[in-house]
Backbone as JSON, one array per atom type, in Angstrom:
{
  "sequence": "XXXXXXXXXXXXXXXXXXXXXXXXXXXXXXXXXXXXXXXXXXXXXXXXXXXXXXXXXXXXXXXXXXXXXXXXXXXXXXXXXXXXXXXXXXXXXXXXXXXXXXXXXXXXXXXXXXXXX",
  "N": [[44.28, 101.59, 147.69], [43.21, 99.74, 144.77], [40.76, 100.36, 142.99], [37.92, 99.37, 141.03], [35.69, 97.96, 137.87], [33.64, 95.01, 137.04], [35.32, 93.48, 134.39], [36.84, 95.92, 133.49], [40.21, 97.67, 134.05], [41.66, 98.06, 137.13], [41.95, 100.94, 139.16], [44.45, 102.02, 140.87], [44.49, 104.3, 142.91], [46.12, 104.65, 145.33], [46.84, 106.98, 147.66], [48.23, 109.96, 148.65], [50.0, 112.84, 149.91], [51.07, 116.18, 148.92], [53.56, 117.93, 150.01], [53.59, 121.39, 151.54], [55.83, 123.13, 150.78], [56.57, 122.08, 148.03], [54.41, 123.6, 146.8], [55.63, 126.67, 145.66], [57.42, 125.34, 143.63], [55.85, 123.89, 141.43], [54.4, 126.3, 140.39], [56.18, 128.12, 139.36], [56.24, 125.97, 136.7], [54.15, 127.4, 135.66], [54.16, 128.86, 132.92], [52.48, 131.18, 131.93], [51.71, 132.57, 134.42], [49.45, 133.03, 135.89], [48.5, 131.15, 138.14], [47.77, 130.64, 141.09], [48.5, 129.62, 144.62], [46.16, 128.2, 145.57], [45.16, 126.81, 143.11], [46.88, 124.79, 143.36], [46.57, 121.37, 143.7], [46.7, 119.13, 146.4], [46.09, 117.21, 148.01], [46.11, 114.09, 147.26], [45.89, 111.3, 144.37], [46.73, 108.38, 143.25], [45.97, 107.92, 139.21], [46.64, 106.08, 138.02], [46.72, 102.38, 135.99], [46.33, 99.83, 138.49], [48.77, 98.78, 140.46], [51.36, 97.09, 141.12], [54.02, 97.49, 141.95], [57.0, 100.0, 141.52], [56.65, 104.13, 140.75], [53.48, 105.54, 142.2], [51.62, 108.17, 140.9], [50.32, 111.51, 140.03], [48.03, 114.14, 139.18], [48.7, 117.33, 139.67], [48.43, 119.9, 139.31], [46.76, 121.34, 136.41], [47.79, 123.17, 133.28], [48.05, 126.18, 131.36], [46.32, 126.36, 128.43], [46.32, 125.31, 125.27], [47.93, 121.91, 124.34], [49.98, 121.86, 126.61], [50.56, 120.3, 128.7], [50.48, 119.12, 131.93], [51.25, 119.45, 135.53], [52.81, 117.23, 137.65], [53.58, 115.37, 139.92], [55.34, 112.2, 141.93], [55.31, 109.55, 143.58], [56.75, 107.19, 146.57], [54.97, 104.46, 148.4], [54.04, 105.34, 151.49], [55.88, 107.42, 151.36], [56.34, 110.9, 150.96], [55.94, 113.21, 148.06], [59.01, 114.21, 146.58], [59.46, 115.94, 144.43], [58.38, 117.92, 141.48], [57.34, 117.68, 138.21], [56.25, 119.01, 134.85], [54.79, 117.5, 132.51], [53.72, 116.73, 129.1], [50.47, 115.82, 127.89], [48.68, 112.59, 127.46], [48.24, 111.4, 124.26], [46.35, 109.71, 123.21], [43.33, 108.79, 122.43], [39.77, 107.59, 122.88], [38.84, 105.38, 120.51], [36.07, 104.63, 119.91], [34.49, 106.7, 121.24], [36.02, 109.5, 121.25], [36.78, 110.32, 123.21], [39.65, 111.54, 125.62], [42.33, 110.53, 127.03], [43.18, 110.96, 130.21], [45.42, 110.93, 131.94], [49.52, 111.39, 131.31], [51.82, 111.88, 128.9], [53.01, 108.41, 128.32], [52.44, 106.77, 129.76], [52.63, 104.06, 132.36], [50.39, 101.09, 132.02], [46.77, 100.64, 131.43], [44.78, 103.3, 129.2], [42.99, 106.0, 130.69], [40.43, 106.46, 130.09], [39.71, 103.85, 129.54], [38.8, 102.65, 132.29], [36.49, 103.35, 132.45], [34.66, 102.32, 130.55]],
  "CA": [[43.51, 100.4, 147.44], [42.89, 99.72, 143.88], [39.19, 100.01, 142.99], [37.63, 98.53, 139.76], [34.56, 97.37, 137.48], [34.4, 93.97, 136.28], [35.82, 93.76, 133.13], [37.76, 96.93, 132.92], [41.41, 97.79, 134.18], [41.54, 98.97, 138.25], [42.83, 101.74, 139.18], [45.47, 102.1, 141.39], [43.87, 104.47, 144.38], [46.69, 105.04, 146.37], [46.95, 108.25, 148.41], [49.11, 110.66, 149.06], [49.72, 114.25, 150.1], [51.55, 117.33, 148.51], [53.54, 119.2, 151.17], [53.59, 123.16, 150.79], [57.15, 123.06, 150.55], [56.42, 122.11, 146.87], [53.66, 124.28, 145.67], [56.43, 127.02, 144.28], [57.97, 124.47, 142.55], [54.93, 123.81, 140.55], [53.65, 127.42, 140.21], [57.08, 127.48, 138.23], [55.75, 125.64, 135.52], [52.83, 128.19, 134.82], [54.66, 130.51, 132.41], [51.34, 132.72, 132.3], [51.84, 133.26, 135.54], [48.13, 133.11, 136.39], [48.27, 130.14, 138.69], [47.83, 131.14, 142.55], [48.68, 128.71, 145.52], [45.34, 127.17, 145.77], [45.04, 125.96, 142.16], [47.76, 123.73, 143.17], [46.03, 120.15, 144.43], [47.89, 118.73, 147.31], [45.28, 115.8, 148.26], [47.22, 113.2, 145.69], [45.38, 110.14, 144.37], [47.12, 107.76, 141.77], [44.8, 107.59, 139.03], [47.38, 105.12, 136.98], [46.26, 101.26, 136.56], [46.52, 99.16, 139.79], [50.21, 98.23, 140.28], [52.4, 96.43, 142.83], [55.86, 98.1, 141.62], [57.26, 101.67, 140.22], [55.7, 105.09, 141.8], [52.51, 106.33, 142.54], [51.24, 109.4, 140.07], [49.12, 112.23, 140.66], [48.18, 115.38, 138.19], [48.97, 118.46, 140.22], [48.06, 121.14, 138.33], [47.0, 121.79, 134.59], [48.74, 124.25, 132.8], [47.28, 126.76, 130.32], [46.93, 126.61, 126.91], [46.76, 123.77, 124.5], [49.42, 121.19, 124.34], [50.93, 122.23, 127.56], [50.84, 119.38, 129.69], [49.85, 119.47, 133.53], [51.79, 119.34, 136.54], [52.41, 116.03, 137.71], [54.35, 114.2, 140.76], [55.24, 110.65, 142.04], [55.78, 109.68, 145.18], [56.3, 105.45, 146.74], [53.98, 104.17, 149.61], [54.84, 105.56, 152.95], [56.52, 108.65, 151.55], [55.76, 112.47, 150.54], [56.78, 113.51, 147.09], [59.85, 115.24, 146.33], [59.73, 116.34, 143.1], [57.03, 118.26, 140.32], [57.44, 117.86, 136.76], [55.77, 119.02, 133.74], [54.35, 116.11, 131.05], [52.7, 116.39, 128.41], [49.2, 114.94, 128.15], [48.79, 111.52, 126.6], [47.86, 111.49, 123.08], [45.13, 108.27, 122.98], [41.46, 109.03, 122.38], [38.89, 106.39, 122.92], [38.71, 105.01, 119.02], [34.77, 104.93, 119.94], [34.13, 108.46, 121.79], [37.05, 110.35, 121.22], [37.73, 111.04, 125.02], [40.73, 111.63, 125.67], [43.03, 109.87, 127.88], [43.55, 111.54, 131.51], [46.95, 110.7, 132.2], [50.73, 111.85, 130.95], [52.17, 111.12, 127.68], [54.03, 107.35, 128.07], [52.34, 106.54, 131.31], [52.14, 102.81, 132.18], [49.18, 100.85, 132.09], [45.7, 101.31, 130.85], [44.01, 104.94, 129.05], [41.81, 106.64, 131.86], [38.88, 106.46, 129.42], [39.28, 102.21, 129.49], [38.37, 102.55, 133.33], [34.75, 103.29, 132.43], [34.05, 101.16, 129.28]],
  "C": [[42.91, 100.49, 146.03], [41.21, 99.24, 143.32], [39.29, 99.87, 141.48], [35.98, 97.99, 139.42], [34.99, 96.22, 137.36], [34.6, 94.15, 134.81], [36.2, 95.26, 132.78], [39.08, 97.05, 134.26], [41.16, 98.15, 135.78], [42.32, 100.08, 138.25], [43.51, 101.79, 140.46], [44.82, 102.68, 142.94], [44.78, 105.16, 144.89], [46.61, 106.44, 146.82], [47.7, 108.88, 148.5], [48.95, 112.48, 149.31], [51.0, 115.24, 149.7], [52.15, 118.11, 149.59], [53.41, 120.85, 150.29], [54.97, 123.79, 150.35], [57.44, 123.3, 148.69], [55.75, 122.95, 145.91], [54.66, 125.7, 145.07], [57.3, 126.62, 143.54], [56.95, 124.33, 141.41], [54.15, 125.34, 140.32], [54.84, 127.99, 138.92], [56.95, 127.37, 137.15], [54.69, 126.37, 134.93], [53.49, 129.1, 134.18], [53.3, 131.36, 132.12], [51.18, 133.28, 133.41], [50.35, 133.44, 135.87], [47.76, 132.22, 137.55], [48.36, 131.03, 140.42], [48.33, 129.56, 143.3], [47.54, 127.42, 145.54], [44.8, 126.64, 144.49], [46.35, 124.93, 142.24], [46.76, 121.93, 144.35], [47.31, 119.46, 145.11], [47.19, 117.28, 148.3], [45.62, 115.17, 146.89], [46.17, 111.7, 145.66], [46.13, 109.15, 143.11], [46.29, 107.43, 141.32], [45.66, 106.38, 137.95], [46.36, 103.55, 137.22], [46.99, 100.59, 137.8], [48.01, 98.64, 138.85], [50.87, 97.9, 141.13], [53.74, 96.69, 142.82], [55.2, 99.85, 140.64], [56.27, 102.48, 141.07], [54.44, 105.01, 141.58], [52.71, 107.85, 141.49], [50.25, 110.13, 140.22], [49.44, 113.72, 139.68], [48.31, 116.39, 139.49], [48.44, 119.9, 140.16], [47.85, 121.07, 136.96], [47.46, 123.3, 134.47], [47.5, 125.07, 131.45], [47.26, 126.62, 129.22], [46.66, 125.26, 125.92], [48.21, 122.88, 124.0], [50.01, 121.61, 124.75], [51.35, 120.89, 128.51], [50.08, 119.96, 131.16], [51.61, 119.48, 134.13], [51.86, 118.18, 137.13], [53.14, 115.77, 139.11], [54.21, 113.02, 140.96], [55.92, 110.12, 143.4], [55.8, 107.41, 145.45], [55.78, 105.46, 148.13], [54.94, 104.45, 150.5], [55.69, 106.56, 152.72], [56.08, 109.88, 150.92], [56.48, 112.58, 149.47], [57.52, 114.09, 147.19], [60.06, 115.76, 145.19], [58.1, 116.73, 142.39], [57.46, 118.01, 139.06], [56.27, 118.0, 135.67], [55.32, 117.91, 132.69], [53.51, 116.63, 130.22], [51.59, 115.54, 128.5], [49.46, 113.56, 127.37], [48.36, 111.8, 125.28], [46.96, 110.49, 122.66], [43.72, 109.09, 123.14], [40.79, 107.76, 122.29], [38.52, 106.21, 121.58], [36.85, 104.97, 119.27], [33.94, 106.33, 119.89], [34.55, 109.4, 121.18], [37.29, 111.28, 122.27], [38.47, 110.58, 124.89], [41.55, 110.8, 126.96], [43.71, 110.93, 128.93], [45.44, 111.58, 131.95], [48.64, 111.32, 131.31], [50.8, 111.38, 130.1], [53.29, 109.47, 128.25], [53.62, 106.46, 129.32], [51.9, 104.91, 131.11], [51.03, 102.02, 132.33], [47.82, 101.21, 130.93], [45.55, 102.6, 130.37], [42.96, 104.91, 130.24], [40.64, 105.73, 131.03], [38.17, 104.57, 129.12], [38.87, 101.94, 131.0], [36.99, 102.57, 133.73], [34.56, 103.07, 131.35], [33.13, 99.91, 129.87]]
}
């Protein structure tokens, strides 16, 4: 259920859940190898803008290091993800703040940081 201020972007909401099936798929992507089981999040929320087409997105895991990216999946209503992948972070900063934008590099919709303006 896509929640929202007035006058800024909603966000999306939806739900989803991570089976365990997946978390060494995403442990994977930690080449430091520091990551354990329970730094993997498996309660999924899309934080993308509200959308009525195209998946559902959910960070997974961050990764170490600067300019690594997180952990990401995508899953569509009524089903469990099958897949992890790696992204890079976005590259947008709030031209005011200079917070950074939450989300993947290319991701559709709004920057995070226009959700609370």
């Amino acid at each position: 259920m896509p929640t929202s201020t007035p006058g800024r972007p909603a966000v999306c909401g939806e739900r989803g859940y991570l089976l365990s099936d997946l978390i060494p798929a995403v442990l994977t992507h930690n080449v430091a190898g520091a990551a354990e089981p329970g730094d993997v999040e498996q309660d999924l929320r899309c934080t993308l803008e509200a959308h009525t087409t195209g998946d559902h997105h959910s960070l997974v895991m961050e990764l170490p290091g600067p300019d690594t990216g997180a952990v990401w999946t995508r899953w569509t209503r009524g089903h469990y993800p099958t897949t992890v992948t790696a992204l890079l972070d976005c590259p947008s900063t709030d031209p005011d703040t200079a917070e950074p934008c939450c989300e993947f590099a290319g991701h559709p919709g709004a920057h995070s940081y226009e959700h609370r303006k």
